[in-house]
Rosetta silent file (secondary structure, phi, psi, omega in degrees, C-alpha in Angstrom):
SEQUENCE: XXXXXXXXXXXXXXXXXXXXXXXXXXXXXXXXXXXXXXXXXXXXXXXXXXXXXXXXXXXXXXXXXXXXXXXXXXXXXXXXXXXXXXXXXXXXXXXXXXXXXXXXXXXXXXXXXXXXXXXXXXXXXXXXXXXXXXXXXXXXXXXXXXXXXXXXX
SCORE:     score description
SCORE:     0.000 S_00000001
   1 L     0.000  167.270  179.007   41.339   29.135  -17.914 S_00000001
   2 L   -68.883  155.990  179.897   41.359   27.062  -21.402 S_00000001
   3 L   -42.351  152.467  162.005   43.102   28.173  -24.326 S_00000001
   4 H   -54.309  -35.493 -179.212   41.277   31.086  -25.852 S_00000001
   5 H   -69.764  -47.451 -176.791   40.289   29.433  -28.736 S_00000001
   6 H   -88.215  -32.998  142.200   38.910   26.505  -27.393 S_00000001
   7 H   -11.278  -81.220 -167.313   36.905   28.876  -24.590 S_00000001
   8 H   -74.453    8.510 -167.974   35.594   30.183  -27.299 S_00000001
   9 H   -99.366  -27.996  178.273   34.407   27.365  -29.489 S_00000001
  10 H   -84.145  -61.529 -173.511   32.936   25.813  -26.183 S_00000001
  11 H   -47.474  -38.685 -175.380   30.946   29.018  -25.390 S_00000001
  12 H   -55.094  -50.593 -167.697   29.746   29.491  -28.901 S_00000001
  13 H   -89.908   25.795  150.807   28.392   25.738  -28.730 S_00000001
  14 H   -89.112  -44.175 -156.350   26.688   26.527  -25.309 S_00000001
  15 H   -77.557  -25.695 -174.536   24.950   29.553  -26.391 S_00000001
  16 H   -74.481  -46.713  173.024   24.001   27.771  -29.778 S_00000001
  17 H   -71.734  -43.107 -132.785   22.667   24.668  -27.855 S_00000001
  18 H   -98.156  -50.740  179.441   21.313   26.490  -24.741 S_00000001
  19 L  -120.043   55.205 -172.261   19.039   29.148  -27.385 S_00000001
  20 L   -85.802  179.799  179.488   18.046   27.293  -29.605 S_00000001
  21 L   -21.311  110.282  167.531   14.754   27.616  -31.619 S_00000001
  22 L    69.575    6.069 -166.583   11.843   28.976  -28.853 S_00000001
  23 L  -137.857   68.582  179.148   13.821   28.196  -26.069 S_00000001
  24 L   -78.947  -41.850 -164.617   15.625   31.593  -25.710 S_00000001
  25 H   -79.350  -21.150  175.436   14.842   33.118  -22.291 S_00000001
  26 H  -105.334   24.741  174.227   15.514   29.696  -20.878 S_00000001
  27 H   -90.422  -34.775 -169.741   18.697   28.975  -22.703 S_00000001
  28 H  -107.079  -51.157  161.975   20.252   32.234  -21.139 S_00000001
  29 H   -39.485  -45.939 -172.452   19.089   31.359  -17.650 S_00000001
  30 H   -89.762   14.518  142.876   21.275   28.110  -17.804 S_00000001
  31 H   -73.743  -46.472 -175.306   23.963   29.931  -19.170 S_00000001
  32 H   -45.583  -37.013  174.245   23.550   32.698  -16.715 S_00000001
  33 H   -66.457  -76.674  158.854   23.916   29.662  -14.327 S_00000001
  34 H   -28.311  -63.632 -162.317   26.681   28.033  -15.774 S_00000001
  35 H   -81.389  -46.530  171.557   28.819   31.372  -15.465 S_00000001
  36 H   -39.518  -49.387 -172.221   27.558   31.971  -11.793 S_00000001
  37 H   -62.021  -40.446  170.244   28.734   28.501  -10.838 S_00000001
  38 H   -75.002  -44.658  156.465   32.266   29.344  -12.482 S_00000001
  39 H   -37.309  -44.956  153.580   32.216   32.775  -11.275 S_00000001
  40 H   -41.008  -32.767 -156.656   31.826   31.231   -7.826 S_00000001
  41 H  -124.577  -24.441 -178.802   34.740   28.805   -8.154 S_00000001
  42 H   -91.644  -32.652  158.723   37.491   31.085  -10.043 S_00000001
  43 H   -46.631  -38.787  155.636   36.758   33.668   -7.386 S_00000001
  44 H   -52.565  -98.777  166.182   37.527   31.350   -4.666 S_00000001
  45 H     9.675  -68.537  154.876   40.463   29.960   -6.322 S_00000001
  46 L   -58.596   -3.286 -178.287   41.794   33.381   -7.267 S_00000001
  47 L  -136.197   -4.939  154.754   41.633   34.874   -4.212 S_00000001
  48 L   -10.441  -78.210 -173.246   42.747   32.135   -1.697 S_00000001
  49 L  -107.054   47.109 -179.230   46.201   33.951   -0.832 S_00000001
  50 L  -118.853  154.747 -174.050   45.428   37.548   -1.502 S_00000001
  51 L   -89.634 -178.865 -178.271   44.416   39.357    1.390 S_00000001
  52 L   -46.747  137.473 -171.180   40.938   40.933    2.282 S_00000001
  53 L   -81.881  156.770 -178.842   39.639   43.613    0.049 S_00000001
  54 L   -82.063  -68.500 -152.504   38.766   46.989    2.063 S_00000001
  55 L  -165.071 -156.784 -172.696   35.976   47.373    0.358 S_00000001
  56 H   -76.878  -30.022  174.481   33.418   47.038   -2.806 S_00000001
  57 H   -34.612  -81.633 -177.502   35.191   49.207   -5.099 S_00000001
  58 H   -19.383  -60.854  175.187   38.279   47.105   -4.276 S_00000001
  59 H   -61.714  -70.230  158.432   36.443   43.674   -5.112 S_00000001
  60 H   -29.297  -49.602 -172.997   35.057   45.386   -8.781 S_00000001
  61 H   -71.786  -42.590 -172.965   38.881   46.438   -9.464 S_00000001
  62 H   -81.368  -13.549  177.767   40.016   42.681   -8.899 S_00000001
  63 H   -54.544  -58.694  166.076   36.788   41.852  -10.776 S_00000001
  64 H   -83.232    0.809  154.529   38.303   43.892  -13.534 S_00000001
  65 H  -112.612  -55.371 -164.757   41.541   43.123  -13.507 S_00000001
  66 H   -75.933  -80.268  176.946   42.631   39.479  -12.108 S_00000001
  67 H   -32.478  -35.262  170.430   39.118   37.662  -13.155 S_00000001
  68 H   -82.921  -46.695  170.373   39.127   39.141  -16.507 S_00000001
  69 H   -31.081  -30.053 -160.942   42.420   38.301  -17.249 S_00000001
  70 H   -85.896  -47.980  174.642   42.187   35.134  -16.272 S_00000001
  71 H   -37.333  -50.814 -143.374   38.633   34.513  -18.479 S_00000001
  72 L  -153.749   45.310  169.402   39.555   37.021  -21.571 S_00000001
  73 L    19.053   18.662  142.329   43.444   37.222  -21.393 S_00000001
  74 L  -136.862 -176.542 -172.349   42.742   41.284  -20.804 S_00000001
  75 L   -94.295  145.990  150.384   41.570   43.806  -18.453 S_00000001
  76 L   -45.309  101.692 -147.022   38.574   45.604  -18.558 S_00000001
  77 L   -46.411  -55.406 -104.915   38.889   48.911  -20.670 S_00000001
  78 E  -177.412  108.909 -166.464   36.989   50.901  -18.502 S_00000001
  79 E  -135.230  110.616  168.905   35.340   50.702  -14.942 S_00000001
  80 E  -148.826  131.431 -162.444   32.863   53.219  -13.659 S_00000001
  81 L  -141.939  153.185 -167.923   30.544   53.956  -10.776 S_00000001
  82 L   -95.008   63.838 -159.006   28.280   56.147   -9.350 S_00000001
  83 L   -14.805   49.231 -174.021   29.547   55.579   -5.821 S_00000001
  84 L  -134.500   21.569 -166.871   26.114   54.334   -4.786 S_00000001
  85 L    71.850   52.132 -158.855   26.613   50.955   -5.674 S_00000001
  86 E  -121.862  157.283 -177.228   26.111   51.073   -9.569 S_00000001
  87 E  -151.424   65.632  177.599   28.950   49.793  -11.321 S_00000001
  88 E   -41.545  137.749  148.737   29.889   49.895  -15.546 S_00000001
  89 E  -136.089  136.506 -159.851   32.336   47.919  -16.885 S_00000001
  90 E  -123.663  131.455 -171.827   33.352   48.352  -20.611 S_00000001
  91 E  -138.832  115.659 -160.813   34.864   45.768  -22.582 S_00000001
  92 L   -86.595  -18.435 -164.174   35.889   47.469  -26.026 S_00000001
  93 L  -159.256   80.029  168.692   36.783   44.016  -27.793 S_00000001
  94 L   -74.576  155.323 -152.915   34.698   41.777  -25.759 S_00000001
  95 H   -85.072  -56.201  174.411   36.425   38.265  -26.295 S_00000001
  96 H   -54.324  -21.618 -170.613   32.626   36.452  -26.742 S_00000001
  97 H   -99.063  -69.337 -157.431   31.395   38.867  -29.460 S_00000001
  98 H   -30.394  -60.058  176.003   34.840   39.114  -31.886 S_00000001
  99 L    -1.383  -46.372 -153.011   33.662   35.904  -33.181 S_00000001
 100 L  -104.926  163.038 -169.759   30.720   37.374  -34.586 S_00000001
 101 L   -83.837  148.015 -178.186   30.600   39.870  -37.229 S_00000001
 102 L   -49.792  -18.657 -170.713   30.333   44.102  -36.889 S_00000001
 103 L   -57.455  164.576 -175.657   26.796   43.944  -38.673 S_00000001
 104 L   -87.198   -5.858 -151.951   23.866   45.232  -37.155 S_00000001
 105 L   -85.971  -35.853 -163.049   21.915   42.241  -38.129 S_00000001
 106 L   -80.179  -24.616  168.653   24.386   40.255  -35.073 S_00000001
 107 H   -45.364  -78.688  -94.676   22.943   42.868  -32.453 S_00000001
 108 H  -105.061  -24.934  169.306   19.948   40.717  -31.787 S_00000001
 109 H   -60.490  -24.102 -127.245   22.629   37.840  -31.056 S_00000001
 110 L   -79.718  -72.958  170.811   24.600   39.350  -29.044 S_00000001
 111 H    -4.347  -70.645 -166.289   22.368   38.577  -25.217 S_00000001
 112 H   -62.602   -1.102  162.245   22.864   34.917  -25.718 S_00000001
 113 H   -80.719  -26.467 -141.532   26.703   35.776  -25.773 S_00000001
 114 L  -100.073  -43.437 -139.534   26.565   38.317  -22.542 S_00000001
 115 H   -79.864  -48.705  166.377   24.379   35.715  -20.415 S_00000001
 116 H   -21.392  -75.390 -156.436   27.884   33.550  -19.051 S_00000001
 117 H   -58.207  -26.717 -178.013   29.659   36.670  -18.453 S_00000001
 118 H   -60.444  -73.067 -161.330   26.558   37.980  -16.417 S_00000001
 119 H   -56.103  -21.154  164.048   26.625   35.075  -14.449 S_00000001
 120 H   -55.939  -47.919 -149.744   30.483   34.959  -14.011 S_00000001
 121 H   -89.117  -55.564  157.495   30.216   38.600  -12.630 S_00000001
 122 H   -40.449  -60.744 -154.988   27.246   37.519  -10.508 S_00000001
 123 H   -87.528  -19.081  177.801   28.646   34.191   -9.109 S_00000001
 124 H   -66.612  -33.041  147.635   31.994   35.989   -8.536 S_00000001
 125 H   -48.331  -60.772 -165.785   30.252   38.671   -6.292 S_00000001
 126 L   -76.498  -24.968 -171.928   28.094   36.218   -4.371 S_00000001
 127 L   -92.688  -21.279  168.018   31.349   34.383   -3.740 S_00000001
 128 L   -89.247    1.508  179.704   32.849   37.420   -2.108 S_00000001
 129 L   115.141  -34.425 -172.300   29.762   38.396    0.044 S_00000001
 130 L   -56.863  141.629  162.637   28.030   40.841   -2.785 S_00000001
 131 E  -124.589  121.146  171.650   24.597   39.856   -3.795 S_00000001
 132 E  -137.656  167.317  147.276   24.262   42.047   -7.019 S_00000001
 133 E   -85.462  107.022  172.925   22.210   42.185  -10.445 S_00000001
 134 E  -105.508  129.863  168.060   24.365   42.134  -13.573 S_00000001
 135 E  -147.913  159.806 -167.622   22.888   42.793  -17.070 S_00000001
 136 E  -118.398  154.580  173.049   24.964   43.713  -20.404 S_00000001
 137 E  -153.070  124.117  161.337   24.505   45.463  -23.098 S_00000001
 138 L  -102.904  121.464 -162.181   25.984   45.767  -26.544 S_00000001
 139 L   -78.942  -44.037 -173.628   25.514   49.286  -28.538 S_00000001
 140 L  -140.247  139.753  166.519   28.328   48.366  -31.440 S_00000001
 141 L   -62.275  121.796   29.569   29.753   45.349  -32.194 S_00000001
 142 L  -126.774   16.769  148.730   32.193   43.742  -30.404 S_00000001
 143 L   -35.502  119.469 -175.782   31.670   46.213  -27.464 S_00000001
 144 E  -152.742  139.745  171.891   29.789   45.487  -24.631 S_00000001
 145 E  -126.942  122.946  176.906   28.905   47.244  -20.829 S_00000001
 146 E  -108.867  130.964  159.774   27.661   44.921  -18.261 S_00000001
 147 E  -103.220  116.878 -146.442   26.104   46.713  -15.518 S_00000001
 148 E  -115.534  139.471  171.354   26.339   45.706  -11.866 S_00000001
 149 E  -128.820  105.270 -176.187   24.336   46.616   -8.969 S_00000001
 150 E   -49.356  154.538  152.909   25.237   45.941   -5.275 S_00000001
 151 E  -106.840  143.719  168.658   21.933   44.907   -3.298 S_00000001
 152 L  -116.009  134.346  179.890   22.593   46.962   -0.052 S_00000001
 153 L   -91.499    0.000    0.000   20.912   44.832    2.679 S_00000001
C-alpha cells in the first residue's frame, strides 16, 4: 500500500469530495465501492501463494492481520464473534479517524471515514467466496468497530 501519509491525504480528499454538501448517502456508496473494488484486488494479490483457509474464522484472522497491515501498518486490536457468523473487529487507533480530532462535535464525521474500510472488508470477503454486510461504528474518537456478517446461503 502507499505511504501512510499520502493514504491518508488521498482518503481524506475522497471522503471530502465524495460527501460533499447534500450528497452524503451517495458519497459513501462510491466510497463503499471504491474500497470493495480494492478489497477485491489486495485480497487476491495477498493471498495468491498462501494456501486455502479451513474455514471463515480463518479468512477474518487473515482479514485482521495480513490485510490490515498491509492498509493501516497494524493489526486489528481485537476480533470477536458469536460463532454464528457475526464478526467485531476493533480498531483502537483507527488510522482514518487520527486525523481528526477527539471532540464529540467529529462524531457526526466519522461514517464518511468508515465507508472505504466497509467496502475493503466487503470486497475482500466477496473475493474469498463470503458474501457479507459490513457496517462501522465509532463510540470515541479515534476508535472504531466494524461489524461483519456472513450471509449463510
Amino acid at each position: 500500500m502507499a505511504d501512510s501519509p499520502l493514504f491518508q491525504a488521498l482518503h481524506m480528499e475522497m471522503a471530502h469530495a465524495l460527501c460533499g454538501e447534500g450528497e452524503q448517502e451517495k458519497g459513501l456508496g462510491a466510497l463503499e465501492g471504491v474500497g470493495f473494488r480494492v478489497g477485491q484486488g489486495l485480497s487476491e494479490r495477498l493471498t495468491k501463494e498462501m494456501p486455502s483457509f479451513k474455514d471463515e474464522l480463518d479468512v477474518l484472522k487473515f482479514l485482521c492481520k495480513d490485510l490490515w497491515i498491509t492498509v493501516f501498518k497494524k493489526q486489528v486490536d481485537n476480533l470477536r464473534t458469536n460463532h454464528q457468523g457475526t464478526y467485531m473487529l476493533q480498531d483502537n487507533q483507527f488510522l482514518l479517524l487520527s486525523q481528526l480530532s477527539n471532540g464529540k462535535q467529529y462524531l457526526e464525521e466519522a461514517p464518511k471515514f468508515l465507508a472505504f474500510t466497509c467496502g475493503l472488508v466487503k470486497g475482500a470477503l466477496s473475493n474469498l467466496g463470503f458474501d457479507s454486510t459490513v457496517t462501522a461504528e465509532v463510540t470515541v474518537m479515534p476508535s472504531s468497530k466494524f461489524q461483519v456478517v456472513i450471509q449463510k446461503s
